[in-house]
N, C-alpha and C positions, 0 to 999 in steps of 0.2 A: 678778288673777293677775300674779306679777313674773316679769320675764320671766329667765331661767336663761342669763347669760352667760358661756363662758369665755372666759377673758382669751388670744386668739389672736390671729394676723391676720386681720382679716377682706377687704380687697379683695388680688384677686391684680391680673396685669397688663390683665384687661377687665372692671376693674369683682367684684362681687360675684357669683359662679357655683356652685352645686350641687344638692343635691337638693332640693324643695320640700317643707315639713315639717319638716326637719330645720336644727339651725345648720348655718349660719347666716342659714338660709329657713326659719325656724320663725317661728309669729306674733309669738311676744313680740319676738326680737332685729328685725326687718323695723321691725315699733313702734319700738322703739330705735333704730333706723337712723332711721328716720322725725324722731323726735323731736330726736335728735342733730344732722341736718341741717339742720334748720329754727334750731336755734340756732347752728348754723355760718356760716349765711348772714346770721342777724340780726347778729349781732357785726358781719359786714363791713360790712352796710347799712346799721347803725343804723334798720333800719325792720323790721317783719314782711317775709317774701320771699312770693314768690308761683312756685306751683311748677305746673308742667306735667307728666301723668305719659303714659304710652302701653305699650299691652303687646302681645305675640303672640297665639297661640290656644292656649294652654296651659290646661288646665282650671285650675291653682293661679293664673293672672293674676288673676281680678280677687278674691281673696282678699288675695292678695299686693297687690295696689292699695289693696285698701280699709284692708290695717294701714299702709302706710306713710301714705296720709292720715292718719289716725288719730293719730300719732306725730308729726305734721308738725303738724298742729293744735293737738293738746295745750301746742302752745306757739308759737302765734299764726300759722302761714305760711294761706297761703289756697293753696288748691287744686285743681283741675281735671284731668280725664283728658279726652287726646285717644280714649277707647278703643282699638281693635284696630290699630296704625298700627307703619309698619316702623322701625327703629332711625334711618334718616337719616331721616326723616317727624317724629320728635321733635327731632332737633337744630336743622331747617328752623323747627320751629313755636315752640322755646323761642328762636331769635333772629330770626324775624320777628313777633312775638306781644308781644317784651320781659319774656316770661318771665324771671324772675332764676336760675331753673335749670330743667332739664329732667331728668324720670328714665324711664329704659325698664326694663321688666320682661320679660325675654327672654333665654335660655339657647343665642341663636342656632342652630347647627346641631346640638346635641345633642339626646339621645331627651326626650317631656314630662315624665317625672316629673322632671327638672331644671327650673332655673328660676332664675334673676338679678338682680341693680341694676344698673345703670349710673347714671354722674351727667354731665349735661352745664353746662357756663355758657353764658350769654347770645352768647358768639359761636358756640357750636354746636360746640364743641370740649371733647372728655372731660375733668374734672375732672380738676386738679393730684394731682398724689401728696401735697401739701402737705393739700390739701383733704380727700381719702380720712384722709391717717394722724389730723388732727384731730376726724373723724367717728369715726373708733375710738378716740381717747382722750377722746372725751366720755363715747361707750357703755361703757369703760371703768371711767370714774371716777364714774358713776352706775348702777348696775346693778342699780337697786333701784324703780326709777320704776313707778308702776300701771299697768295700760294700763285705758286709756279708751273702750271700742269707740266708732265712731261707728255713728248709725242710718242706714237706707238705702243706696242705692249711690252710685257715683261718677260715675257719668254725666255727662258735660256736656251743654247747650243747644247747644255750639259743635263738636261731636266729629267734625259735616260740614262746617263752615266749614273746621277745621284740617286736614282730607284732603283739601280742593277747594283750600287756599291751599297746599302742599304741591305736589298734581300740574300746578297753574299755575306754581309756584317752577322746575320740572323742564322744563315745556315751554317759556318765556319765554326756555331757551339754545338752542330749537330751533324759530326762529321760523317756517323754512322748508322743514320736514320734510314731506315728504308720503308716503306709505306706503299709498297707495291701489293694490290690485290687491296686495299684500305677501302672504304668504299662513307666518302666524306658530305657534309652539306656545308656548304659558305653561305651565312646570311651576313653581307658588308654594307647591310644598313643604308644602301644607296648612295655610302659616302666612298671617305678616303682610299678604304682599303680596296673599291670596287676593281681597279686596275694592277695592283700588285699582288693580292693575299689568292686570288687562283694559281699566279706562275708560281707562287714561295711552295705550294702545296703539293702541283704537279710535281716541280723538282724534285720532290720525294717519294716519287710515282705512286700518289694517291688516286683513286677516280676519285673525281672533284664534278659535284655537283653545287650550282650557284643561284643563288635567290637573292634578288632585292640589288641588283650590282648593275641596275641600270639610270644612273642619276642624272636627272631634269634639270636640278639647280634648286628645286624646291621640295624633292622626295625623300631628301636625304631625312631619318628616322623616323618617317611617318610611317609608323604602322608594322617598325619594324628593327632589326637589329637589333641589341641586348635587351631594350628595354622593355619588345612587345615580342617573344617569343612563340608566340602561338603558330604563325607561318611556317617557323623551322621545324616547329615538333610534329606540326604534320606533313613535312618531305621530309623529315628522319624517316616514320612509321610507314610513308607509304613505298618510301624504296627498300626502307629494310638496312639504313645506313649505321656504320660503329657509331658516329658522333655527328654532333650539329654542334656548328663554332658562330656564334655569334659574337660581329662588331658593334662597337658606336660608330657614329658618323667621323672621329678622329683614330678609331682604330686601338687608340690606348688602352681601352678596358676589353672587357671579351667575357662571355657565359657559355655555356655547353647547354647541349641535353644532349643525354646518353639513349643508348640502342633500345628502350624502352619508353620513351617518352616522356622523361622526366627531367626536371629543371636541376643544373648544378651551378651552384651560386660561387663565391667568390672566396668564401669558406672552404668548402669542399673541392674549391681546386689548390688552395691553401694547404689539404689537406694531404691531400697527394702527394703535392709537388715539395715538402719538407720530407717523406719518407724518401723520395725518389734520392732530393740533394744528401739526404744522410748516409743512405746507404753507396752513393759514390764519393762518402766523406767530404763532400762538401758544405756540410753545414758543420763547422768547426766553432761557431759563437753555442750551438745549442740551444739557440732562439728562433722563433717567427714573430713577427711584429704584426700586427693587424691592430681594429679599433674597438672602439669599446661598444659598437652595436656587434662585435661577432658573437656567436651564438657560447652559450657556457658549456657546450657539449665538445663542441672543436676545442676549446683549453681544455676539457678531461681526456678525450680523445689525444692530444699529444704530448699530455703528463704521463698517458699511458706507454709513450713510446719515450719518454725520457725527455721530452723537450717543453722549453719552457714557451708560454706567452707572454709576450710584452704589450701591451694595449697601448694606445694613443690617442689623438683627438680623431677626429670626423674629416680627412680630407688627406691623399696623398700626399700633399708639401708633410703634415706632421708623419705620415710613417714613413719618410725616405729621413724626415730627422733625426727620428729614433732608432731608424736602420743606420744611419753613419753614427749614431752616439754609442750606441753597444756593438758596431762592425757587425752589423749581422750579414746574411745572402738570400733574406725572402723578406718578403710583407705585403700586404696588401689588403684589401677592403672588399664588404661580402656582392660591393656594386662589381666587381671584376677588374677593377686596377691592381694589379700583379707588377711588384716589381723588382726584379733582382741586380742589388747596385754595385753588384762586381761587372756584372754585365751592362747594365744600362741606368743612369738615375732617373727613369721617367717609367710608369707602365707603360708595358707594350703589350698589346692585345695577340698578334702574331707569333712573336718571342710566348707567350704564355702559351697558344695552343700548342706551339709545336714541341715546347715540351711536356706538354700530357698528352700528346700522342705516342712520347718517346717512352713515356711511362706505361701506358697500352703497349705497345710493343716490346720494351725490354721484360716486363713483366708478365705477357701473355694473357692479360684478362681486357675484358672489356671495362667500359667507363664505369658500368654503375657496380662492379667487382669494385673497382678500386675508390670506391667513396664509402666502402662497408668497413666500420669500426667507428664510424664517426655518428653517434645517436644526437639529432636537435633536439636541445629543450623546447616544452611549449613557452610560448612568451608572448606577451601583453602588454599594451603598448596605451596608455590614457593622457591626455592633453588635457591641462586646464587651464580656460584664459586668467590672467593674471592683471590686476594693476601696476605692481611693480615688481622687479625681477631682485628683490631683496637676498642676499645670498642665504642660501637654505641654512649654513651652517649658523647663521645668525639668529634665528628663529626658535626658539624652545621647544615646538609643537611640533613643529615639523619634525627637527631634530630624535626627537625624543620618538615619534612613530618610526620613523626612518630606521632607528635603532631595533624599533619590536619588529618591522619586516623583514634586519636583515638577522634575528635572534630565530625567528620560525623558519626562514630558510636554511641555517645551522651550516651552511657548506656546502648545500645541495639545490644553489642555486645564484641567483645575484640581482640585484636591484640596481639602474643608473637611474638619475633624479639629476635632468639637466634642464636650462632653460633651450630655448628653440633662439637661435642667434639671428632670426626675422623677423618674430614676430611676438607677442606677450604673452609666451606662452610656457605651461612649467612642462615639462613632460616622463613623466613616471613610466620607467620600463623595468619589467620582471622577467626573470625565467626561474622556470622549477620543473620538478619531476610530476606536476599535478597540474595541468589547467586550472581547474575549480578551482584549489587554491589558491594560485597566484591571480585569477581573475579576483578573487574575494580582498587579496592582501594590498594590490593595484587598488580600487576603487574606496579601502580604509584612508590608503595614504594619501590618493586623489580628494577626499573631503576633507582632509584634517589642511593641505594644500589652502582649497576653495574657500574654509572659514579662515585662515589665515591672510590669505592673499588674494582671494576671488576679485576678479572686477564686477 
């Protein structure tokens, strides 16, 4: 069977993402991808590569495993699956292992019938754009290659070493944690972490209570894990637990709710975990990098402790950029991608609870103690559909309101005015110390938008 390629982009900004089954998660192009990489890596290494693969609990993973081995073989890489292992679980094991790349198979927090690539290198950090666009111009300029099935599956001999070297890699920065008498809830979202993120927890003789960590193939974030928090907040409240740690179905992100039943977002563990690194002088740049939706309260909030914010774009690849361009040691985003790139260039969901546990415990308060000093602004959030995405700066009218919103807000607040990178839409976001206000100042700048650019 040849496999039916059109000639598109295939990775967007996280890697390779959509439905399984279909391109460009269909068996044949995955083959091709397979195939294509293995000759992308031979080129650089002048040797066959040797590849590490790891996936979620998605019923299409090890499908999806076994063509891109497949493809990867057909032209010499040697291959192994870590099986069922979280996204920073593969980055950990492709550069403590000397794997020459790593690949996860994982559609992170979307529903199963989706499904993913990612590519990692040997330092545990996502493949180059250089790398991606040459993988599509192989699959490109060959679009006609057989596929090969291989027999059997893909199992490793080593698929418990690489989980046990993994949640040693995690606990080896928390040499001193003890969490005996802790009284925890795990919602691992039916996915990745369902097998590993109880034993990392116990190790620290937490009582470990677990919800959602029994995955079908098709349960993985339905109704649960970071995105749909309602389940966890009520086995916090009814056991009476310190904290509720919620996953995605790849593990890489993670949200709380604390001993009261309240949601703590990606900010507010942001928020923490810079005092925590300061005060063991580990934050020597004097920076935290997050993006430009974090709230304008978490930037006053850590002017107040001396530390500056760095903003960036919307998506973890730009704040691990910005994290290597000013050497920083935090960042992350208010979804719960936490990433610290002295320790790891990818968020780890895991890595991030256990150090705000560690911050509970060296400090002696509970979660929602330690989120106190940090006030959200109210913010308001209006969409307008647009004919064309003309750059705002070019616009007089716009320009020109844009300036009186950010002249009544004086410092005590901030306006982003971006387009929506799906769809044709302009989107006007406010924070202030007044709802009313900024709801009134939003929907000025929203018509002056609408008569300009309306569709």
């Amino acid at each position: 069977m040849k496999p039916e390629i059109t000639k598109t982009k295939l990775f967007g900004t996280d890697g390779i993402r959509g439905e399984a089954g279909r391109f460009p998660l269909d068996e044949s192009t995955v083959y091709a991808i397979g195939a294509a990489a293995s000759k992308q890596f031979l080129t650089a290494l002048s040797r066959s590569p040797n590849f590490i693969t790891g996936r979620d609990t998605r019923e299409s993973g090890e499908w999806i495993e076994r063509a891109f081995h497949a493809g990867a073989k057909s032209v010499g890489a040697v291959c192994e699956s870590a099986g069922v292992i979280t996204t920073p679980g593969v980055a950990f094991v492709t550069k403590h292992f000397s794997f020459d790349g790593g690949i996860v198979i994982s559609a992170s927090h979307n529903p199963y019938h989706d499904n993913g690539l990612k590519i990692f290198t040997p330092s545990g950090k996502k493949a180059s754009g250089d790398i991606e666009r040459a993988i599509e111009a192989e699959i490109f300029a060959h679009p006609g290659s057989e596929i090969r099935p291989i027999s059997g599956d893909v199992s490793s001999a080593r698929e418990h070493d690489f989980c046990e070297a993994y949640l040693d890699g995690i606990a080896s920065h928390f040499p001193n944690l003890n969490l005996s008498g802790m009284r925890i809830v795990l919602d691992c979202a039916n996915g990745a972490a369902s097998t590993i993120a109880p034993d990392l927890f116990e190790h620290f003789g937490a009582d470990v209570t677990v919800i959602n960590c029994s995955p079908d193939g098709r349960n993985i974030n339905e109704n649960c894990g970071s995105l749909y928090l309602d389940s966890l907040r009520d086995k916090v409240t009814e056991i009476g637990a310190a904290i509720g740690i919620a996953f995605d179905g790849d593990a890489d992100r993670v949200l709380f709710v604390n001993e009261l039943g309240e949601n703590v977002d990606g900010d507010q563990t942001l928020w923490i975990l810079a005092r925590l690194l300061k005060d063991h002088g580990e934050l020597k740049s004097g920076v935290v990098v997050a993006t430009v939706m974090s709230n304008f309260g978490f930037e006053e909030a850590l002017q107040s402790r001396g530390i500056n914010l760095i903003r960036a774009n919307v998506g973890d690849k730009y704040v691990l950029e910005e994290l290597l361009r000013s050497d920083g040691e935090l960042g992350g985003e208010q979804s719960g991608h936490i990433i610290f790139p002295k320790r790891s260039f990818v968020g780890d969901g895991m890595m991030t609870a256990t150090a705000v546990l560690e911050a509970m415990v060296e400090r002696g308060k509970s979660l929602s103690e330690l989120t106190e000093g940090f006030k959200r602004y109210p913010q308001i959030l209006v969409n307008v559909k647009v004919r064309e995405k003309q750059p705002f700066e070019e616009n007089a009218a716009i320009t020109t309101a844009s300036q009186a919103v950010e002249g009544k807000l004086n410092g005590s607040g901030r306006l982003l005015l971006r387009y929506s990178g799906t769809e044709n839409l302009a989107r006007v976001m406010i924070e202030g110390k007044d709802q009313a206000e900024i709801d009134e100042l939003a929907e000025q700048l929203a018509g002056v938008i609408r008569d300009s650019l309306g569709a």
